[in-house]
GUFI-615687 format. One record per residue: residue in one letter; x, z, y of N, C-alpha, C in turn; residue number from 1. Coordinates in steps of 0.02 Angstrom, whole numbers, plus 32768, in hexadecimal, padded with zeros to 4 digits. Example, Ala and Ser with C-alpha at 12.3 -4.5 7.8 and 13.67 -1.06 7.14 Angstrom:
BEGIN
+--------+--------+------+---------+---------+-------+----------+--------+------+---------+-----+
| residu | n_east | n_up | n_north | ca_east | ca_up | ca_north | c_east | c_up | c_north | num |
+--------+--------+------+---------+---------+-------+----------+--------+------+---------+-----+
|      a |   8294 | 8186 |    7EE4 |    8267 |  8186 |     7F1F |   8294 | 8186 |    7F5B |   1 |
|      s |   8282 | 8162 |    7F90 |    82AC |  8165 |     7FCB |   8285 | 818A |    8002 |   2 |
+--------+--------+------+---------+---------+-------+----------+--------+------+---------+-----+
END
This chain:
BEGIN
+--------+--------+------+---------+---------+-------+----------+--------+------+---------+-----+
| residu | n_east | n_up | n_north | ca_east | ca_up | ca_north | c_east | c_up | c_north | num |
+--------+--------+------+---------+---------+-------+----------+--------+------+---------+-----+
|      x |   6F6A | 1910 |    7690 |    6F88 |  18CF |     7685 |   6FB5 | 18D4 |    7648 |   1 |
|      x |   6FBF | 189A |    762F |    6FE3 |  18BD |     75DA |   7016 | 1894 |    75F8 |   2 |
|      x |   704D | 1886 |    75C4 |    7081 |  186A |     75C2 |   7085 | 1834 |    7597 |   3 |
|      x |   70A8 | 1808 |    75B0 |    709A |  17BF |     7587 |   70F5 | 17A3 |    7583 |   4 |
|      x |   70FB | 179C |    753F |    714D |  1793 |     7518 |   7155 | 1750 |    7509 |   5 |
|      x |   716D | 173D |    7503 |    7182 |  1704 |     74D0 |   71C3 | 16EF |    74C8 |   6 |
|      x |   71CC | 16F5 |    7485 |    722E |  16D3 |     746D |   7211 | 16A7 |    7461 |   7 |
|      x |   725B | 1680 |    747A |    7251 |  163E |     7451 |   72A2 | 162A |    7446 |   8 |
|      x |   72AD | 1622 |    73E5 |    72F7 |  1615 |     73C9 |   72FF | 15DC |    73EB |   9 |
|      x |   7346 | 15D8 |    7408 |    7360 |  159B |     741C |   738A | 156C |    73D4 |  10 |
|      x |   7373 | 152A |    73D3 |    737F |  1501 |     739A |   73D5 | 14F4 |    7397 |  11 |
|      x |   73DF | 14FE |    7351 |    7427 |  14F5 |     7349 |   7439 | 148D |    7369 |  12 |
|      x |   7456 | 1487 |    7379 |    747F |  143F |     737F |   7493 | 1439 |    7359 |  13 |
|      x |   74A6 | 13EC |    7355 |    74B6 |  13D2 |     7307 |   750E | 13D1 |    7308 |  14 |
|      x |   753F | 13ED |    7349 |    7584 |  13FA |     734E |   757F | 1437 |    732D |  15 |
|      x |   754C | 1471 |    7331 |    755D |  14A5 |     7316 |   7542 | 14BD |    72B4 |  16 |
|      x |   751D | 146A |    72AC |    751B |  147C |     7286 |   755D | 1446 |    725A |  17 |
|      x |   7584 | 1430 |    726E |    75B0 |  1410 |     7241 |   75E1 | 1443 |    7244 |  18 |
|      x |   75F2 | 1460 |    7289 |    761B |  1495 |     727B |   7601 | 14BE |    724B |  19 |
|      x |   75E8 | 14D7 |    7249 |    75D5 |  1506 |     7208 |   75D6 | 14E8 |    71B7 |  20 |
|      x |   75E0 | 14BF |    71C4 |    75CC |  1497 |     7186 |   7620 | 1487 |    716A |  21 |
|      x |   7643 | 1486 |    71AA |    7687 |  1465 |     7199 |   76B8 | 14B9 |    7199 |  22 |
|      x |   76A7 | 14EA |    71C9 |    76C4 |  151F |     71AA |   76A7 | 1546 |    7159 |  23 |
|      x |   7675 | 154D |    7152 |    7659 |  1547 |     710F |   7694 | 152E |    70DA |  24 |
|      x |   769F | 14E1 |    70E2 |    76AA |  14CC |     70B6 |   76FD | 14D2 |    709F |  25 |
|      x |   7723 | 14E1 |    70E6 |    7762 |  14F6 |     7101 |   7762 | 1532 |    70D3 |  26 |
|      x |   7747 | 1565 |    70E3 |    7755 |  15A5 |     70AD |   775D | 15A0 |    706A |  27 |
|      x |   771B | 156B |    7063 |    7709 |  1562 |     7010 |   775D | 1552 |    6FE8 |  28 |
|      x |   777E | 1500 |    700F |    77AF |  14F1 |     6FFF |   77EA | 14FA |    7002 |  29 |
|      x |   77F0 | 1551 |    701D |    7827 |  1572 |     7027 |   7824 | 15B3 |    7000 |  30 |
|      x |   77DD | 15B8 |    6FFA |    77D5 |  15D5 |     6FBF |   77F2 | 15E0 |    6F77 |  31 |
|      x |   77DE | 15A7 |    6F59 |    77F7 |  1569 |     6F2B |   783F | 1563 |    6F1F |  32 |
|      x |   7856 | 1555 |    6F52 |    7899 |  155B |     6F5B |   78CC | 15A0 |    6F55 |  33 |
|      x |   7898 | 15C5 |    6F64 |    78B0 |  1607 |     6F51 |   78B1 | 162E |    6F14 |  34 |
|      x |   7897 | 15FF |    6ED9 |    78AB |  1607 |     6E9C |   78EC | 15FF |    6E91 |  35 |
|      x |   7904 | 15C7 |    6EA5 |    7943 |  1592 |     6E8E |   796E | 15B1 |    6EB3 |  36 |
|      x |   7969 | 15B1 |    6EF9 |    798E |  15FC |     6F0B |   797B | 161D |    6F46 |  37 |
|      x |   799F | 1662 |    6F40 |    7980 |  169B |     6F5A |   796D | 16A9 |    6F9F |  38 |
|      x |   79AE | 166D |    6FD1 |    79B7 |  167D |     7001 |   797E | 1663 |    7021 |  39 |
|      x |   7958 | 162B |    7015 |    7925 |  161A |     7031 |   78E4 | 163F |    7036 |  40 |
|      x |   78E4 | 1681 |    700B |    78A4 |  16A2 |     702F |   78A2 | 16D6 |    7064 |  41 |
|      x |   78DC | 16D4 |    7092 |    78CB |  16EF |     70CC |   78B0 | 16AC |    70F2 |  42 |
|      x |   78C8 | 1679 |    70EF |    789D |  1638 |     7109 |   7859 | 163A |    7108 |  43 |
|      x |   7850 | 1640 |    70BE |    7800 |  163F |     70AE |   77E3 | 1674 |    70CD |  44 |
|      x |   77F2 | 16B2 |    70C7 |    77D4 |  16E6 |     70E0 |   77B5 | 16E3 |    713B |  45 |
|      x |   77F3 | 16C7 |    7162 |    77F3 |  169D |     719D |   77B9 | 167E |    71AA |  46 |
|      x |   77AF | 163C |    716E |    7790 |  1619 |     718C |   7733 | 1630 |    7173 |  47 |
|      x |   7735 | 165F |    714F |    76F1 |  166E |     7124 |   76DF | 16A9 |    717F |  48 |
|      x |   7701 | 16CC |    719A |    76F7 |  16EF |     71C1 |   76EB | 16C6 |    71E7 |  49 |
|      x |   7709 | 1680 |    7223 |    76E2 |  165A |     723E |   7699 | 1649 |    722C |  50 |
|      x |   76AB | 1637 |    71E2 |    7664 |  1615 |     71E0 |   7613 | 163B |    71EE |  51 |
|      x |   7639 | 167B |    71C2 |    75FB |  16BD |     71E4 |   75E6 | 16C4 |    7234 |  52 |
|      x |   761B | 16B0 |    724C |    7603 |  16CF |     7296 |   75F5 | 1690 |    72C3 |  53 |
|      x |   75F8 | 1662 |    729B |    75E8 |  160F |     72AC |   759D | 15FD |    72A1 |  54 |
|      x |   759C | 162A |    7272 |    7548 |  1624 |     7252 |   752E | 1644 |    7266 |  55 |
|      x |   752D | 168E |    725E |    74F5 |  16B0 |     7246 |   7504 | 16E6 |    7299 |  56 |
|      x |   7532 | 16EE |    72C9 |    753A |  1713 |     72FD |   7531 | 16F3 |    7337 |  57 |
|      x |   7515 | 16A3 |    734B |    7507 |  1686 |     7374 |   74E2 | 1674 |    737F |  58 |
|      x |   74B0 | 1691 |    735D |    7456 |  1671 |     736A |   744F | 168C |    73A6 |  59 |
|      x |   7432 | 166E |    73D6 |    740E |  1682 |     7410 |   73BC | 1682 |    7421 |  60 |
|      x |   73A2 | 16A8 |    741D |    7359 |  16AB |     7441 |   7340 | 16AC |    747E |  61 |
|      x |   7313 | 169C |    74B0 |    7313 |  16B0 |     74F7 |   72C6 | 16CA |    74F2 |  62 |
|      x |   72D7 | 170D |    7517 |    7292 |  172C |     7521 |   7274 | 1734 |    7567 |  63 |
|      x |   723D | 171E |    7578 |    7207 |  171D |     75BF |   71E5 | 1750 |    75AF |  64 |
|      x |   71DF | 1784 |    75E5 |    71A8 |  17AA |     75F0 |   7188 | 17AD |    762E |  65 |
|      x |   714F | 1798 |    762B |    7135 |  17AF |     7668 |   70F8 | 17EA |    7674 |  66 |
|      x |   7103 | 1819 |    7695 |    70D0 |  183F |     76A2 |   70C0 | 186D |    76EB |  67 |
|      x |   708A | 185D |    7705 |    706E |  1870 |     7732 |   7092 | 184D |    7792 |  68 |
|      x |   70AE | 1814 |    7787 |    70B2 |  17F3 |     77BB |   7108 | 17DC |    779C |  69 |
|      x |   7113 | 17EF |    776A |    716E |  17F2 |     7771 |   7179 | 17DB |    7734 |  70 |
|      x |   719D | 1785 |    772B |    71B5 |  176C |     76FC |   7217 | 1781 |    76F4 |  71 |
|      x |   7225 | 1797 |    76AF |    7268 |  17A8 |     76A3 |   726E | 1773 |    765F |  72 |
|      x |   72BF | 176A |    7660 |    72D7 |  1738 |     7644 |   7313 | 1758 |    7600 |  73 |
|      x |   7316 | 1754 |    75DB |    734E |  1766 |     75B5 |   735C | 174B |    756D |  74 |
|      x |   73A9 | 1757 |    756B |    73B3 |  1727 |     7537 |   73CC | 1759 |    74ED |  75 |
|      x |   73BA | 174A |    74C2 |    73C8 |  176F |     7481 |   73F9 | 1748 |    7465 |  76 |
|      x |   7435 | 1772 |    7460 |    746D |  173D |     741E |   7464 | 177C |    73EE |  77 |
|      x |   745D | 174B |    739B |    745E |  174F |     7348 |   743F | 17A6 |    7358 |  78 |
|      x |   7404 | 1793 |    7376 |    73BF |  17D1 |     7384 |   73D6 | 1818 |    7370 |  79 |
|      x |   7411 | 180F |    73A4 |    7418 |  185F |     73AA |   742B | 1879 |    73F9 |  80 |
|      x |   7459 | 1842 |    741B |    7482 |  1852 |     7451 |   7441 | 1808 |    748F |  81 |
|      x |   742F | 1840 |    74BB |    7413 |  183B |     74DD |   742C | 1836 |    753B |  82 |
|      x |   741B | 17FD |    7546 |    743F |  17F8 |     7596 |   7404 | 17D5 |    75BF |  83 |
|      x |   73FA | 17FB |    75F7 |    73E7 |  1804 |     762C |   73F7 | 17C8 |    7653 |  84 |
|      x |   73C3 | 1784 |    765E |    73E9 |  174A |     767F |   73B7 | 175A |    76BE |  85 |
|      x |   737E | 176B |    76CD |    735A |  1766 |     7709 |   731D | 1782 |    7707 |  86 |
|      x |   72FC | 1797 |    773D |    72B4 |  17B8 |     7754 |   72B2 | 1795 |    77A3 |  87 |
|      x |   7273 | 1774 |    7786 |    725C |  1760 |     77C4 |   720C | 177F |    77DF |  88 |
|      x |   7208 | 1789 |    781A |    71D3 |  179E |     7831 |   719C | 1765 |    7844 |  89 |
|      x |   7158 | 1760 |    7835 |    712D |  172A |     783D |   7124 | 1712 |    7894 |  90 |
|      x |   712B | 1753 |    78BA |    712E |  1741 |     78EC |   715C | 1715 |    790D |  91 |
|      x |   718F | 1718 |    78F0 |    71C9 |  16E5 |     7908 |   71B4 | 16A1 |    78CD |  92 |
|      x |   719B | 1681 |    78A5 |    7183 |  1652 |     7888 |   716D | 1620 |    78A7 |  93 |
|      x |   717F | 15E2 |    78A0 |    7155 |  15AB |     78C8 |   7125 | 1589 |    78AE |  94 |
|      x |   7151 | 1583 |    7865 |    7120 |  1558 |     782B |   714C | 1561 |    77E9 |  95 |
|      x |   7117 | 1556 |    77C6 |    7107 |  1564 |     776C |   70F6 | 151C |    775A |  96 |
|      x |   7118 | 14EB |    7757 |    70EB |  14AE |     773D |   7110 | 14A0 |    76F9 |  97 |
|      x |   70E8 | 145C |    76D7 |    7107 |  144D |     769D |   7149 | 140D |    76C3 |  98 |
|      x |   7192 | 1422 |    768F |    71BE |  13EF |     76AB |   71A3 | 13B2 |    76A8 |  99 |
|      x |   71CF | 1384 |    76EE |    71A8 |  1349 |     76FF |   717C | 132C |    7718 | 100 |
|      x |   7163 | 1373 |    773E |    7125 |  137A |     775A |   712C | 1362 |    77B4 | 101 |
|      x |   70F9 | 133A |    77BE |    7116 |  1326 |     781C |   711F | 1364 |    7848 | 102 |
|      x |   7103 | 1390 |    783B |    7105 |  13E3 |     7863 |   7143 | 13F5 |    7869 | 103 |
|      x |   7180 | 13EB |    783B |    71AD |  1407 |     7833 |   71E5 | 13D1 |    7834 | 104 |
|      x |   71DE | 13AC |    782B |    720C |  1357 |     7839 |   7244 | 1372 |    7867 | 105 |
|      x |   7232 | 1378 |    7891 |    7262 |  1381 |     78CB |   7297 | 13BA |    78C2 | 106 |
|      x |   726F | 13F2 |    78A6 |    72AD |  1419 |     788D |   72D4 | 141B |    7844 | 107 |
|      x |   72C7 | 13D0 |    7821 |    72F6 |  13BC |     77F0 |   7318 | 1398 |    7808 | 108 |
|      x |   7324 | 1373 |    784E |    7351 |  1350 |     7838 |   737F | 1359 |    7880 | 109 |
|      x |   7365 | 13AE |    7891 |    7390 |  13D4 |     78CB |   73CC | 13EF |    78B0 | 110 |
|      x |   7405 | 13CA |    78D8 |    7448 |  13FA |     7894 |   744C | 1433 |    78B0 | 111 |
|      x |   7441 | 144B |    7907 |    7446 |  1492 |     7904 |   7425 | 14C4 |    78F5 | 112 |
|      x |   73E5 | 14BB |    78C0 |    73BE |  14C5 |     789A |   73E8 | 14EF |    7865 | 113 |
|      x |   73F1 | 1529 |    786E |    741D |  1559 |     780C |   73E2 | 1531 |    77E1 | 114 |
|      x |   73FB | 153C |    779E |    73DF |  151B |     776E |   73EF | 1554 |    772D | 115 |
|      x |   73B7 | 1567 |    7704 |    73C3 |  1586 |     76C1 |   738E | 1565 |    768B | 116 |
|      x |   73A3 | 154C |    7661 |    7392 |  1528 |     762F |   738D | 1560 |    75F5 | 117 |
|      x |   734B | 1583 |    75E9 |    7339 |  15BD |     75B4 |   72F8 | 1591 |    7580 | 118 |
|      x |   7311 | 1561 |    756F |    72D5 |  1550 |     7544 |   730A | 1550 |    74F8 | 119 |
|      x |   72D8 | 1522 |    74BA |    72EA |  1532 |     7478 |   7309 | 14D7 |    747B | 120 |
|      x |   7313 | 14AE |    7489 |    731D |  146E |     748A |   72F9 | 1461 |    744D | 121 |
|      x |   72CE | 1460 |    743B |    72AA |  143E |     7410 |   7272 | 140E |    742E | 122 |
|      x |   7277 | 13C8 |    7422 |    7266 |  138F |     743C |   7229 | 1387 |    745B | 123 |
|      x |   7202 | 13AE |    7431 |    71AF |  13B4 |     743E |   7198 | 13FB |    7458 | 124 |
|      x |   71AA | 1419 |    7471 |    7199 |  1452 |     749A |   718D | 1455 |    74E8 | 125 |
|      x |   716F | 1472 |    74DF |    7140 |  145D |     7531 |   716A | 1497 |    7553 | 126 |
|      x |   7188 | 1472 |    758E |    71B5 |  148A |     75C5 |   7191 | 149C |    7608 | 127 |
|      x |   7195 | 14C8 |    7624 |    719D |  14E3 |     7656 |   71B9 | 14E7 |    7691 | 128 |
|      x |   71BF | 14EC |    76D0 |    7208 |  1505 |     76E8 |   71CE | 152D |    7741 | 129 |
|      x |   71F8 | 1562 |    7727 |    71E1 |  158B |     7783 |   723A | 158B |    7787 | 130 |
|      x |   71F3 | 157D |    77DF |    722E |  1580 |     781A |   722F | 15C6 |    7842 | 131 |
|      x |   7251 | 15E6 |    7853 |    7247 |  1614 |     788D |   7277 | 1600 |    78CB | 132 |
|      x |   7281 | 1637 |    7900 |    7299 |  162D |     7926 |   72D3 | 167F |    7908 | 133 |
|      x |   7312 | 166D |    7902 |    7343 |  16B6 |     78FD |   734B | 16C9 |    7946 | 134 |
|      x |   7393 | 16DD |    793C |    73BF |  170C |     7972 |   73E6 | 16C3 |    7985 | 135 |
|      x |   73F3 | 16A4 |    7966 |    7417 |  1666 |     7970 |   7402 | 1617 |    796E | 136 |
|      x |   73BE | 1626 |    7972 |    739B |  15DB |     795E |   7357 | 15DB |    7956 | 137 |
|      x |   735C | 159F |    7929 |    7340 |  1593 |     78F1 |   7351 | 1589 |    78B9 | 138 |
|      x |   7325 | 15A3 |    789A |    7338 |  15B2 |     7850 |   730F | 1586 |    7827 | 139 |
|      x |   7323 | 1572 |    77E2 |    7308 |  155F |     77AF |   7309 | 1568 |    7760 | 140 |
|      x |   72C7 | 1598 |    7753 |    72C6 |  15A2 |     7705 |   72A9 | 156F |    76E2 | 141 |
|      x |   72C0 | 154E |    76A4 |    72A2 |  1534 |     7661 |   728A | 1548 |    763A | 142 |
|      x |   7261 | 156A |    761A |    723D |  1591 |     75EA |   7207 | 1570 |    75D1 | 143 |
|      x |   71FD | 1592 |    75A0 |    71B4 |  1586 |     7570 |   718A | 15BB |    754F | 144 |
|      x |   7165 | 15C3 |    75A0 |    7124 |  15F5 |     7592 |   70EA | 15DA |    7560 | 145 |
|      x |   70C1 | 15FB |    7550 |    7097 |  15FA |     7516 |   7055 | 15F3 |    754D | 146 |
|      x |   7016 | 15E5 |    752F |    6FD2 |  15E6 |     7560 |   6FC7 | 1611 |    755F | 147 |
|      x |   6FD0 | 1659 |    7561 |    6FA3 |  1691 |     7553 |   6FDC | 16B7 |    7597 | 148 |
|      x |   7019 | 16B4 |    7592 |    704D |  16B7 |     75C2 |   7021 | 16A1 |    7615 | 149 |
|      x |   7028 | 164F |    7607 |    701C |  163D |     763E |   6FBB | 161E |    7662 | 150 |
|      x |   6FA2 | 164B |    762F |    6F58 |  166C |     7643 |   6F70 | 16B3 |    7661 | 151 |
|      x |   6F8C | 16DC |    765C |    6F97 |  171A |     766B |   6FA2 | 171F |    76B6 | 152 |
|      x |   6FD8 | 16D4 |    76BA |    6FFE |  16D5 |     76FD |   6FC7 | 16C0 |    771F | 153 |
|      x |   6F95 | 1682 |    7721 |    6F60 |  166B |     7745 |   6F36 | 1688 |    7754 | 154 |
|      x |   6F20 | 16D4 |    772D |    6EF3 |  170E |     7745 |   6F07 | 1711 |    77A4 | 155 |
|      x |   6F3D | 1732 |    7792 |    6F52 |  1744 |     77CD |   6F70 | 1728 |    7811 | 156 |
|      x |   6F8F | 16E2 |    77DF |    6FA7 |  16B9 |     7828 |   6FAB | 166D |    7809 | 157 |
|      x |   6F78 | 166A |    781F |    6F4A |  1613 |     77FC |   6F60 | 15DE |    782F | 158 |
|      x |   6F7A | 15F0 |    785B |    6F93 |  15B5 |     788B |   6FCD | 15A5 |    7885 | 159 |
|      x |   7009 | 15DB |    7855 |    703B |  15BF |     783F |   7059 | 1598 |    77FD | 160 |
|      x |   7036 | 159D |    77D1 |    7027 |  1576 |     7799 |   6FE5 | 153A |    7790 | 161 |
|      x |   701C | 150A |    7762 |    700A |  14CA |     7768 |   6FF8 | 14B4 |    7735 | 162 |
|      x |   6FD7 | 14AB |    76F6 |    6FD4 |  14A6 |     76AF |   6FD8 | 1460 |    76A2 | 163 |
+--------+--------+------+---------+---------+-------+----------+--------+------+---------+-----+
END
C-alpha cells in the first residue's frame, strides 16, 4: 500500500495582508525619519522586524497523510516547524463526504461535535469533512483531499466515502 500526502497552503486573509502592508510601510517611514534623526531607527529597526515575522514566518500549510487504514493530520508553519494536530484510525470513521453533504448534516450542525477547520480557504476548493467517533465524541475534520487520496481510501473501505 503506498502512502498518499497532500499539503495544501492555507490562503493569506486580506487582515493579514494589510497588516503587512501597513507594518511595511511603518518601517519604511521611520526609516526616513531616521535620516533627520537618529533616534528613530531603533523604531524602524522594530518595526522592519515585525514586518518579517508578519510576512514571511506565518505561512501555514496543512498536511494529510493517509496510509494503510490511518489518516494523520498536521500543520506546517513558514515550512519548517511541524505540529502534530491528529491521527485518526479508519476504523473509527463514519464518513468522508463532500461538505454539505445530507450524510453528514447532522453532524454539522451538532455543537457537541469538536470541530477542526484544516482546509486552504480558498473559495473554490472542494471540501471535505470526516467524521469519526474519538475518546470524547465526535469529531470533525475539514480537509481537502485530492482524487488519487480518496481512490486509495475507497480500495479499502468504499462504504465510508462519499464522492
Amino acid at each position: 500500500m503506498n502512502e498518499k500526502l497532500v499539503i495544501v497552503p492555507r490562503k493569506n486573509t486580506v487582515g493579514k495582508k494589510i497588516l503587512n502592508f501597513a507594518w511595511f510601510v511603518l518601517a519604511l517611514l521611520f526609516l526616513l525619519a531616521a535620516f533627520l534623526m537618529p533616534v528613530f531607527f531603533l523604531a524602524a529597526m522594530v518595526f522592519a522586524a515585525v514586518w518579517y515575522f508578519q510576512a514571511f514566518q506565518s505561512d501555514i500549510e496543512y498536511e494529510y497523510t493517509y496510509f494503510d487504514g490511518e489518516f494523520r493530520f498536521a500543520k506546517i508553519k513558514a515550512k519548517r516547524k511541524r505540529k502534530n494536530i491528529g491521527e485518526v484510525e479508519m476504523e473509527d470513521v463514519v464518513a468522508i463526504a463532500p461538505k454539505g453533504d445530507r450524510s453528514v448534516y447532522k453532524y454539522e450542525t451538532d455543537r457537541n461535535v469538536s470541530y477542526r477547520n484544516l482546509t486552504s480557504g480558498e473559495p473554490d476548493a472542494k471540501i471535505y469533512e470526516l467524521i469519526y467517533k474519538g475518546d470524547k465524541g465526535f469529531c470533525r475534520y475539514e480537509f481537502e483531499p485530492d482524487e488519487e487520496m480518496l481512490d486509495a481510501v475507497i480500495v479499502k473501505y468504499p462504504r465510508v466515502v462519499i464522492k
